[in-house]
DONU-21690 format. One line per 10 residues: number of its first residue (from 1); their letters; for each residue z, x, y of N, C-alpha, C. Coordinates in pm, 1 decimal, padded with zeros to 6 digits. Atoms other than C-alpha are relative to their C-alpha. Last residue first. Layout:
<atoms>
NUM> A> Z/X/Y/Z/X/Y/Z/X/Y  ...
</atoms>
This chain:
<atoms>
207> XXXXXXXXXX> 00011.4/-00067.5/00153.0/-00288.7/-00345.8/-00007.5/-00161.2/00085.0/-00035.2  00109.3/00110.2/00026.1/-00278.6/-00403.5/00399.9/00005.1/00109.7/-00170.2  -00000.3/-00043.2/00197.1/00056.8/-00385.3/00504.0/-00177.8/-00024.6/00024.5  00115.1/00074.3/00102.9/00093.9/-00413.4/00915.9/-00019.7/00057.5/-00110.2  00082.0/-00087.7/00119.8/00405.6/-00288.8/01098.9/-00118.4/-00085.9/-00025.1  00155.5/00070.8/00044.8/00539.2/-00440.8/01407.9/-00027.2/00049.1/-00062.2  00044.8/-00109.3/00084.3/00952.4/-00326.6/01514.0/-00193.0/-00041.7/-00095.4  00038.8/-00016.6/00161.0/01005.2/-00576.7/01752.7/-00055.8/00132.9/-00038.4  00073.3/-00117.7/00061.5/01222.7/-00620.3/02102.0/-00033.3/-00016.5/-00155.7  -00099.3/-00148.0/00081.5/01368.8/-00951.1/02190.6/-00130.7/00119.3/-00061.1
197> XXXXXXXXXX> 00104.4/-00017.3/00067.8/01303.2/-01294.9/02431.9/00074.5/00158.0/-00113.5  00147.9/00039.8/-00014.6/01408.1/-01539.5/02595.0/-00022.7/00072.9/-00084.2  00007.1/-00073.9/-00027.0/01835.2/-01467.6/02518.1/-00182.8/-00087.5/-00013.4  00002.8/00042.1/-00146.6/02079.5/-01671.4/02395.8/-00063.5/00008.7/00069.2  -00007.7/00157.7/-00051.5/02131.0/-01464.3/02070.1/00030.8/-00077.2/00123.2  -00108.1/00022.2/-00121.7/02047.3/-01150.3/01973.6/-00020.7/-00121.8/00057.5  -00099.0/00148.4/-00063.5/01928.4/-01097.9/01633.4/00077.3/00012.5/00106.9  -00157.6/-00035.2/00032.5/01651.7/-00818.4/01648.1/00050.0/-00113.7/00047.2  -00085.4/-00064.5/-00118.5/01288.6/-00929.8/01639.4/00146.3/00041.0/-00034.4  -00103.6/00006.8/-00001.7/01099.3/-00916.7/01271.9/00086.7/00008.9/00119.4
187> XXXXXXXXXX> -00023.8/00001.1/-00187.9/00739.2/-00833.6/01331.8/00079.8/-00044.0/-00001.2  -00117.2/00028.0/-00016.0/00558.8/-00774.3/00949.3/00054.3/00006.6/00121.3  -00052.0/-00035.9/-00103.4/00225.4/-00878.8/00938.8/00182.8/-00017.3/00002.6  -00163.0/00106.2/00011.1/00075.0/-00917.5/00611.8/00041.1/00091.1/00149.4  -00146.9/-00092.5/-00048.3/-00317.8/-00770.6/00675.1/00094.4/-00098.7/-00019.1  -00090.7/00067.7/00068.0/-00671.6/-00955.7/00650.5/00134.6/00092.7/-00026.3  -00041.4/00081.7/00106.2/-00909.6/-00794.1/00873.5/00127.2/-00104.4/-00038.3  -00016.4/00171.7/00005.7/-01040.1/-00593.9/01201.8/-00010.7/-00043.1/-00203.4  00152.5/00075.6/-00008.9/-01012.8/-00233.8/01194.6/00038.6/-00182.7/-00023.2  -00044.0/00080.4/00090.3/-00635.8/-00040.0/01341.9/-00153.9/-00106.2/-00014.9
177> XXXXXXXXXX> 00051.0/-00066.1/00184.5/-00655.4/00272.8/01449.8/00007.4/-00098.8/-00073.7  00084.0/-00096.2/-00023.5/-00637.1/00184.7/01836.1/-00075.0/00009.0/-00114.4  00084.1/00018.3/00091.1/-00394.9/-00133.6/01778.5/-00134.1/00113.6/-00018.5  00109.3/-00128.8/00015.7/-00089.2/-00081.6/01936.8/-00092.2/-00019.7/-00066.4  00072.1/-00080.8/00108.3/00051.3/-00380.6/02030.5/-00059.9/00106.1/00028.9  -00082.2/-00135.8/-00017.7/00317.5/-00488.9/02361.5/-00071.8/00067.9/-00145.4  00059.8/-00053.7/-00109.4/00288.2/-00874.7/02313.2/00087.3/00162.3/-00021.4  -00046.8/-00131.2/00014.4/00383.2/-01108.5/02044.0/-00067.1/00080.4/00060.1  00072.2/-00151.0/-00038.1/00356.9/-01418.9/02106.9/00080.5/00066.0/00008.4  -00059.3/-00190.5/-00062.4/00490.9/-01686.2/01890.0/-00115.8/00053.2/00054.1
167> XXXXXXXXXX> 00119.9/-00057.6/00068.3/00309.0/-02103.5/01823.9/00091.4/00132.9/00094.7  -00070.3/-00147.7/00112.7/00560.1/-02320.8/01905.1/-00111.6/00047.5/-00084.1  00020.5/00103.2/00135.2/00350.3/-02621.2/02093.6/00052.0/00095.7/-00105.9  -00059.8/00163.2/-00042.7/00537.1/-02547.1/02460.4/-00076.6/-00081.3/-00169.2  -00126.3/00026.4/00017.6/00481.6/-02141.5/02375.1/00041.1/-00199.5/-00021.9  00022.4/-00038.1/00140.2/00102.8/-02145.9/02325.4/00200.8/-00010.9/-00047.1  00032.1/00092.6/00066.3/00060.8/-02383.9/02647.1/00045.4/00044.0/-00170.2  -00081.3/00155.6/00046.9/00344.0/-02246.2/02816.8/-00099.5/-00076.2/-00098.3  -00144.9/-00040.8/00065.5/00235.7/-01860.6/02797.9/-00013.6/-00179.4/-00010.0  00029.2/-00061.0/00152.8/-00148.9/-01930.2/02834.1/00128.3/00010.1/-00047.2
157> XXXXXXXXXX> 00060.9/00138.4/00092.3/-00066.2/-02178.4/03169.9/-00021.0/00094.3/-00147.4  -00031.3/-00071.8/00160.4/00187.7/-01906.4/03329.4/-00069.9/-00075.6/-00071.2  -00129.0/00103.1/00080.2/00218.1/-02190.4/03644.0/-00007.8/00095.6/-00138.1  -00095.8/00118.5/-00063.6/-00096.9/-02013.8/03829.8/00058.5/-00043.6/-00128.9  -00021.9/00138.7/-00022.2/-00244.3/-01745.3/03629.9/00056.7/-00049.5/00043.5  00015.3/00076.8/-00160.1/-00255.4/-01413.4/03793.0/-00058.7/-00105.7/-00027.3  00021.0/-00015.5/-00134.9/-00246.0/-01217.7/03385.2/-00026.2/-00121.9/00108.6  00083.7/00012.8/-00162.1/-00173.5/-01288.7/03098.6/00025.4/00031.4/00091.2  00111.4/00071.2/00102.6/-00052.4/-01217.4/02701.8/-00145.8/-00084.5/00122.1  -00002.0/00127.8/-00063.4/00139.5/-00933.6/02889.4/-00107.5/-00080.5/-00080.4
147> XXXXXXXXXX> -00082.5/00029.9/-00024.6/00226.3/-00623.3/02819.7/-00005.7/-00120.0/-00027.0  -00011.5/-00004.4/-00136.2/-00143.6/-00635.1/02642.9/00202.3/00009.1/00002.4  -00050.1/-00127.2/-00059.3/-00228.5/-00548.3/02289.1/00044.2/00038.6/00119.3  00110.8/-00036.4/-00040.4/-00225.2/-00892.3/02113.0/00069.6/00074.0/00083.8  -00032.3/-00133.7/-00038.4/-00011.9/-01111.7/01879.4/-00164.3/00059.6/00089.8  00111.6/-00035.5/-00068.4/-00079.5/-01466.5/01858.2/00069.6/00134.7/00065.4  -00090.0/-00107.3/-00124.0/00155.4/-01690.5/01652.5/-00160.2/00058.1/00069.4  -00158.0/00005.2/00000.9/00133.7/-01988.1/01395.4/00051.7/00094.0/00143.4  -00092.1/-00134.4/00052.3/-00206.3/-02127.1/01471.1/00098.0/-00004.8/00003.3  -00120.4/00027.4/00087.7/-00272.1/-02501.7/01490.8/00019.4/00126.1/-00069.5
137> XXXXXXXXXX> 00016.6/-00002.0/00129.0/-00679.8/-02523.1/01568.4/00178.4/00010.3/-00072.1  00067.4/00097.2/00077.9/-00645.8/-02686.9/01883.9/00000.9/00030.8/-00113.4  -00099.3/00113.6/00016.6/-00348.0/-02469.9/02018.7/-00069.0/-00108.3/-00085.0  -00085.2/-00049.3/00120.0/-00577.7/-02159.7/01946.0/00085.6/-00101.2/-00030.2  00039.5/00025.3/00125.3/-00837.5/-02364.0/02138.7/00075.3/00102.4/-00083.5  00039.9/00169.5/00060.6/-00649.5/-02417.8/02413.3/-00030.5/-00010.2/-00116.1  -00124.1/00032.4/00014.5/-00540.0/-02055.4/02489.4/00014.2/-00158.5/-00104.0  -00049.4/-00082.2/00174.2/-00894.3/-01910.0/02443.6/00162.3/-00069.3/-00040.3  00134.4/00059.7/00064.9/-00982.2/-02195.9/02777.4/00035.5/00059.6/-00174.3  -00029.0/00159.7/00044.5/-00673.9/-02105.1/02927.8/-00070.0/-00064.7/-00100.6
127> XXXXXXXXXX> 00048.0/00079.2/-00061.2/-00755.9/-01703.2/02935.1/00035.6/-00163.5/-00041.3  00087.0/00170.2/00085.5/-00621.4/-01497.9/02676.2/00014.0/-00093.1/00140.3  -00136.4/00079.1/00019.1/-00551.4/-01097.2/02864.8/-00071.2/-00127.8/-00120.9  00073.2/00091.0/00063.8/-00776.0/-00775.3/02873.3/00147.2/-00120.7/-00055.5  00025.3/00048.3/00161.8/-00588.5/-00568.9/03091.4/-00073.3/-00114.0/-00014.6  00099.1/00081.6/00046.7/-00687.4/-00529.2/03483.7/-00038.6/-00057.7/-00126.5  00054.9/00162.6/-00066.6/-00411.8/-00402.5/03617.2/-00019.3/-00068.5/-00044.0  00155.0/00028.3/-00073.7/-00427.0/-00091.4/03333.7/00027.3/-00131.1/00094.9  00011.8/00176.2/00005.2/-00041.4/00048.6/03215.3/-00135.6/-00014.9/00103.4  -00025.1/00045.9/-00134.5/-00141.5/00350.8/03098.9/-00004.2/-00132.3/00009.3
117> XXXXXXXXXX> -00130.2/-00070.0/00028.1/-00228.8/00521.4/02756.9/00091.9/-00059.0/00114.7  -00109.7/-00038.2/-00154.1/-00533.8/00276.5/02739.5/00139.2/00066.4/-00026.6  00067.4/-00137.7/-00015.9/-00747.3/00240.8/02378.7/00083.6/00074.2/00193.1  -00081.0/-00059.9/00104.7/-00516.8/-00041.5/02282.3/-00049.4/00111.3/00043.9  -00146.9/-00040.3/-00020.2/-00616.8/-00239.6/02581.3/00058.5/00090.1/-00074.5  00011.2/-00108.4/-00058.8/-00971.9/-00254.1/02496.6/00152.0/00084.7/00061.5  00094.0/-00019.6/-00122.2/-00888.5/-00530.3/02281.4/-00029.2/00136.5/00034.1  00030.4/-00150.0/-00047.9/-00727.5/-00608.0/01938.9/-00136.9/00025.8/00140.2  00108.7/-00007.2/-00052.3/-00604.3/-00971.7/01920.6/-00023.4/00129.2/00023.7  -00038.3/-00097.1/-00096.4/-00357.9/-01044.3/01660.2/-00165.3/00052.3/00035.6
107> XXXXXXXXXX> 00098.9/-00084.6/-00043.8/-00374.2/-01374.5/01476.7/-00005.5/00104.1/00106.4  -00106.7/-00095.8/-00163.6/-00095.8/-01544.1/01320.5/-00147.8/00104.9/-00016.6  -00042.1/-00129.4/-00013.1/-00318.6/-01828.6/01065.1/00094.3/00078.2/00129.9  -00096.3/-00040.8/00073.0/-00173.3/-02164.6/00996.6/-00027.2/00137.9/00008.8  -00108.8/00040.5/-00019.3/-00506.4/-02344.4/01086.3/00060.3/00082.3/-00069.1  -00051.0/00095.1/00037.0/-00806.4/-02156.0/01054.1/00144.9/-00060.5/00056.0  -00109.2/00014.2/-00012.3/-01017.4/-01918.6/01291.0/00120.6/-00098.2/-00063.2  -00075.1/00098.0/00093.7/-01341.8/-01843.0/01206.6/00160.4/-00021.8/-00020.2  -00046.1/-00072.7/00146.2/-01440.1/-01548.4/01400.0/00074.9/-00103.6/-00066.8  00097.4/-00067.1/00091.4/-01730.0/-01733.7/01603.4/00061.2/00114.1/-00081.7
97> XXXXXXXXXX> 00077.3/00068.2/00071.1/-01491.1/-01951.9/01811.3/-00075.8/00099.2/-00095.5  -00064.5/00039.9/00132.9/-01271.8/-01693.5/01946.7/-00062.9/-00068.1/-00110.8  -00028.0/-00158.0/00071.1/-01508.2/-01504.1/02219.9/00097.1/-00056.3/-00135.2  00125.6/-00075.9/00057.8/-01645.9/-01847.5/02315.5/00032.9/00086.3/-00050.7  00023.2/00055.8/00131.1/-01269.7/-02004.0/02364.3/-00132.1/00054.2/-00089.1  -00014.6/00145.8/-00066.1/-01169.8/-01736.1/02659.1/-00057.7/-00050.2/-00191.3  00019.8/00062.8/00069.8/-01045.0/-01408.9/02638.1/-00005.0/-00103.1/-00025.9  -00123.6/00127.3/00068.7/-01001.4/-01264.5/02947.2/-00089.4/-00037.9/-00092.0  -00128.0/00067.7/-00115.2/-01178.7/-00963.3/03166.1/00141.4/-00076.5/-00134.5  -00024.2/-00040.6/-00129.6/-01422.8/-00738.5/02949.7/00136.6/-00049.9/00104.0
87> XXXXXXXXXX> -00015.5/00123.5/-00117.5/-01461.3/-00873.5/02581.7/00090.3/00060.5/00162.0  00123.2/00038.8/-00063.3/-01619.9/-00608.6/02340.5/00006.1/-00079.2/00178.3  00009.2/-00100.3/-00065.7/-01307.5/-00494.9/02185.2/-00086.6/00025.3/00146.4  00033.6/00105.3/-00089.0/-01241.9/-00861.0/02072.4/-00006.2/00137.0/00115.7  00070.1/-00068.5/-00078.9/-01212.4/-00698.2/01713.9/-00056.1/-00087.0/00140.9  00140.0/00046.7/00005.4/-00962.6/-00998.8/01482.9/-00072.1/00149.3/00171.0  00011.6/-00039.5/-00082.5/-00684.5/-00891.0/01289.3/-00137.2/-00036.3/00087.5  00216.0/-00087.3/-00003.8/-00627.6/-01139.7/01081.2/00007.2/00068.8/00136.6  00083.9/00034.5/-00125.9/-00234.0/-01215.4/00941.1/-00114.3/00057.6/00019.8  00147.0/-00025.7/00007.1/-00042.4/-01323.1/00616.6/-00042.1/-00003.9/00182.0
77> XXXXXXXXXX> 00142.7/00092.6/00053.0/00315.5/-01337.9/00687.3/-00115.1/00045.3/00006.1  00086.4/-00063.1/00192.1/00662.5/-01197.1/00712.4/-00125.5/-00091.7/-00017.8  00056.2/-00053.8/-00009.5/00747.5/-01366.6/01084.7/-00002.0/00136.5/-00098.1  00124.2/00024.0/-00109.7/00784.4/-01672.4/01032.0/-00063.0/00127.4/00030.6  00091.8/00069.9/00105.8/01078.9/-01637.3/00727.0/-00152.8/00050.7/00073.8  00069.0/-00116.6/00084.6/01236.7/-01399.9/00998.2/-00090.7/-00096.1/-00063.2  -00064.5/-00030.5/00101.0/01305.6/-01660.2/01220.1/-00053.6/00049.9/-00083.0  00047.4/-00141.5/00090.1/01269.0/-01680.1/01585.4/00046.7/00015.0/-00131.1  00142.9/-00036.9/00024.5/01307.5/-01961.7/01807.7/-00027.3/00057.8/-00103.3  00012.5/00052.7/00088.8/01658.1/-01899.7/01829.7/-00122.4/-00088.3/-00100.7
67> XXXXXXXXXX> 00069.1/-00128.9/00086.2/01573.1/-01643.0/02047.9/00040.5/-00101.2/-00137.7  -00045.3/-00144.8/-00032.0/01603.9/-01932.8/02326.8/-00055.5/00056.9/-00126.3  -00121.5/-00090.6/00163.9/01444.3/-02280.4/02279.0/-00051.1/00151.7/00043.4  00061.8/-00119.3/00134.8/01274.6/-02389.7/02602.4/00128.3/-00029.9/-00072.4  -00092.0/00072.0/00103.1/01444.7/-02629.5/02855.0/-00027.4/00070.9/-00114.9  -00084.1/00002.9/-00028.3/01299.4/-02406.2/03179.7/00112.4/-00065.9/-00152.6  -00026.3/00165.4/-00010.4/00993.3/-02356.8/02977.1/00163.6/00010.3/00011.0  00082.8/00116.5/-00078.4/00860.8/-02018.4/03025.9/-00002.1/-00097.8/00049.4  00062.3/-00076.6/-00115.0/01088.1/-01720.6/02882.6/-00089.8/-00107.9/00120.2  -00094.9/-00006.0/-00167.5/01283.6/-02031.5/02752.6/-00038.7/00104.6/00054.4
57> XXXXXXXXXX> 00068.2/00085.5/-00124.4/00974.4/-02055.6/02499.3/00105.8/-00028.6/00134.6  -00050.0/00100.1/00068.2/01080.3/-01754.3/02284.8/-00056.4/-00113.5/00126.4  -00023.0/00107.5/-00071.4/00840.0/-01437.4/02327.8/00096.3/-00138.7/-00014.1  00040.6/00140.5/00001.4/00807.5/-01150.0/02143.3/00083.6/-00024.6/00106.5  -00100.1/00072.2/00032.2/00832.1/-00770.7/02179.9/-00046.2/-00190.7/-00057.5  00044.4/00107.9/00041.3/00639.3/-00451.4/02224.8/00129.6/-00108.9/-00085.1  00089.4/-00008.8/00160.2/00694.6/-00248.5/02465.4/-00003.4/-00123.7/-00105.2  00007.5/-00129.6/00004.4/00976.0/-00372.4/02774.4/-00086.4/-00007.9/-00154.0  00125.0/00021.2/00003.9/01003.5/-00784.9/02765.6/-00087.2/00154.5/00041.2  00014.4/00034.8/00113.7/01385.5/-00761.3/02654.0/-00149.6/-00021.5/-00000.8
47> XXXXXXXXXX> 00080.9/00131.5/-00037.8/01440.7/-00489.2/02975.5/-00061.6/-00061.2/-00175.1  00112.1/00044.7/-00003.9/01615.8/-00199.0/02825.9/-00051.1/-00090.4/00005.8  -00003.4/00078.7/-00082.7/01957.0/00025.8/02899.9/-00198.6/-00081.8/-00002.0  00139.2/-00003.6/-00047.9/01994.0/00242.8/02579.3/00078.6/-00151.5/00115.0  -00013.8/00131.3/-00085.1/02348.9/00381.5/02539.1/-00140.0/00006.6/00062.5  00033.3/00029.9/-00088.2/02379.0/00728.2/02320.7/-00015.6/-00145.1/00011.0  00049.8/00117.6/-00030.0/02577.5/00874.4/02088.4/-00042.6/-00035.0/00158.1  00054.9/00026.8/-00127.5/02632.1/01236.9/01966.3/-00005.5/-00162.8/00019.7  00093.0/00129.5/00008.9/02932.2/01349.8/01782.4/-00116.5/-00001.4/00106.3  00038.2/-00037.6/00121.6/03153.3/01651.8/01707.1/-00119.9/-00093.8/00006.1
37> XXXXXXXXXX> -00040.8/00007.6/00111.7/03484.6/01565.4/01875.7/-00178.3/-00018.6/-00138.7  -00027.4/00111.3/00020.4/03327.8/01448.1/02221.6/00048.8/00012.2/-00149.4  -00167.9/00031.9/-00010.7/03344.4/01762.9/02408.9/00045.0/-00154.5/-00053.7  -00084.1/-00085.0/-00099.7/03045.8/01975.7/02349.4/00127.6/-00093.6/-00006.7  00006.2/-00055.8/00111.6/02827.4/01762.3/02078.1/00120.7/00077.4/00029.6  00121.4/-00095.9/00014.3/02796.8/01474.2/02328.5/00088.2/00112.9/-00120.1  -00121.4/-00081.4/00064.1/02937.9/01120.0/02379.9/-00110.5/00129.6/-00045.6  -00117.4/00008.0/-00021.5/02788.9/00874.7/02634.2/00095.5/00068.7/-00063.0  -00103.0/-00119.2/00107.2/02438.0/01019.3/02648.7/00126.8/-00009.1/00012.5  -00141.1/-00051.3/-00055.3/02256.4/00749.9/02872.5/00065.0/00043.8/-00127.1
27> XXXXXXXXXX> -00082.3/-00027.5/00133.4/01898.8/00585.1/02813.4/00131.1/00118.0/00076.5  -00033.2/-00143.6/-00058.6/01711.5/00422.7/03077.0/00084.4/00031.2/-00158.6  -00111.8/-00035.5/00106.2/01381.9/00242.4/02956.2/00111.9/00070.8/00057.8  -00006.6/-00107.0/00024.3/01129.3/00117.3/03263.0/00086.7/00017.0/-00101.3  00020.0/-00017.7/00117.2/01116.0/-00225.5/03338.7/00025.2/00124.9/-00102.7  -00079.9/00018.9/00048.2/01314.5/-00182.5/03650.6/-00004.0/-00025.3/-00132.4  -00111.6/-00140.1/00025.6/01096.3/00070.8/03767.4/00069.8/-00057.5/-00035.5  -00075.1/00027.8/-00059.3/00785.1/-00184.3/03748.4/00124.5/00077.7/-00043.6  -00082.1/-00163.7/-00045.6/00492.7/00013.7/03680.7/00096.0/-00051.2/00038.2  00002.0/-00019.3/-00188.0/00291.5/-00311.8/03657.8/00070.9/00097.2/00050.6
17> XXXXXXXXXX> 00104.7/00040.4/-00068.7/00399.6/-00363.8/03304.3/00048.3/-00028.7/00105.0  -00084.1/00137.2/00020.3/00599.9/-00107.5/03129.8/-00113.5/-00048.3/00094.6  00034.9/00155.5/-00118.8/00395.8/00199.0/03023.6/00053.7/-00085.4/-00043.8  00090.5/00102.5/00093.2/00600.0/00446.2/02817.9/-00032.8/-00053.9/00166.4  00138.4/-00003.6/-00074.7/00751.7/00793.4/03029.0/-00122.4/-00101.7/-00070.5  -00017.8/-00021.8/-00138.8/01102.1/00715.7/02924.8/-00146.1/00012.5/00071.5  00013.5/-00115.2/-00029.3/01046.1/00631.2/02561.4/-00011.7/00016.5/00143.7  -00070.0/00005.9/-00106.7/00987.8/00350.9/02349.0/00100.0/00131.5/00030.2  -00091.7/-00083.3/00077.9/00707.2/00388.1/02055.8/00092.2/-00030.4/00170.2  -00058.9/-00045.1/-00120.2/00534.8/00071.2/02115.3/00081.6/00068.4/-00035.2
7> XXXXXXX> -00118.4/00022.7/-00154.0/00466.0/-00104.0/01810.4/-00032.5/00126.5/00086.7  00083.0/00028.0/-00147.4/00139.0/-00095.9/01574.2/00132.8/-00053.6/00079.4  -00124.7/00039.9/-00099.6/00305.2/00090.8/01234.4/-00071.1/-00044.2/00151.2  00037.4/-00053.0/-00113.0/00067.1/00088.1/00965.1/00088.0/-00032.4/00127.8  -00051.3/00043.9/-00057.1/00147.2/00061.8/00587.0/-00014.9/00077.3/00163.7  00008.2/-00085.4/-00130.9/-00068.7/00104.8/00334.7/00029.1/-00068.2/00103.5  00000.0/00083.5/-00119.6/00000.0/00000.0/00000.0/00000.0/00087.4/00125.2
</atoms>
């Protein structure tokens, strides 16, 4: 089996989106080798929408469901990678339609984004129109390589529509080395409770 790791390695000089300094990682050395009896530990300080994470729908929808949202079962599953390398601005319903998209799949979008070491402006996001018709066909989730699943929409319309019919994003992929197929996606967040949203560890199996 071959197992491929597409997270966000996190790390002081990672892109957060929009260069915002409060996104940034800090990390703090609270016990050291010198005078702490032998030990090291450190204290990470990190925004829950920093590399790659999910989404719960109280990031969006004032009444949302928190991280309770999230349950492992959901996210151990069959998923398609689908090549949308091609597509310049936003991903709209034309660029989805013609990879056969069923009900029940989690589909991760590999763009031009993956090939960027930097956070880009101008990522490749899902447009309303690509948003809709993932809601029409009754996916489970929608991973894809951006901070962000959009960009300088009014009202967040791609977050609430894919959040407001529970369908996960997962945002913050690496996908460079990774070809379009059939893959188990593993993306497990950490249990913290109350909370919009939480950091993931993303692997992909493919036998």
């Amino acid at each position: 089996m071959r197992i491929i790791d597409i997270s966000m390695p996190i790390h002081l000089g990672m892109p957060v989106y929009n260069n915002r300094e409060e996104k940034k990682p800090k990390f703090t050395i609270t016990r050291n080798f010198e005078n702490d009896s032998g030990v090291r530990e450190t204290k990470i300080e990190l925004d829950l929408h920093t590399g790659t994470h999910m989404d719960a729908p109280l990031h969006m929808i004032k009444e949302g469901q928190d991280s309770s949202f999230f349950r492992a079962e959901d996210m151990i599953a069959p998923c398609r990678v689908l090549d949308l390398t091609n597509v310049e601005d936003g991903i709209i319903k034309e660029d989805l339609v013609k990879h056969g998209i069923k009900q029940g799949d989690f589909v991760i979008l590999k763009t031009r984004n993956s090939f960027a070491e930097d956070f880009e402006p101008d990522f490749v996001y899902v447009k309303e129109s690509g948003a809709k018709y993932l809601v029409s066909i009754g996916v489970t989730g929608v991973g894809i390589d951006s901070l962000g699943i959009e960009r300088s929409q009014p009202d967040h319309v791609t977050h609430r529509l894919l959040l407001g019919n529970g369908i996960h994003i997962l945002e913050g992929l690496r996908l460079k080395d990774v070809e379009e197929g059939n893959y188990t996606l593993v993306a497990v967040p950490l249990s913290i409770r109350d909370v919009e949203a939480s950091p993931v560890r993303a692997l992909l199996l493919k036998e």
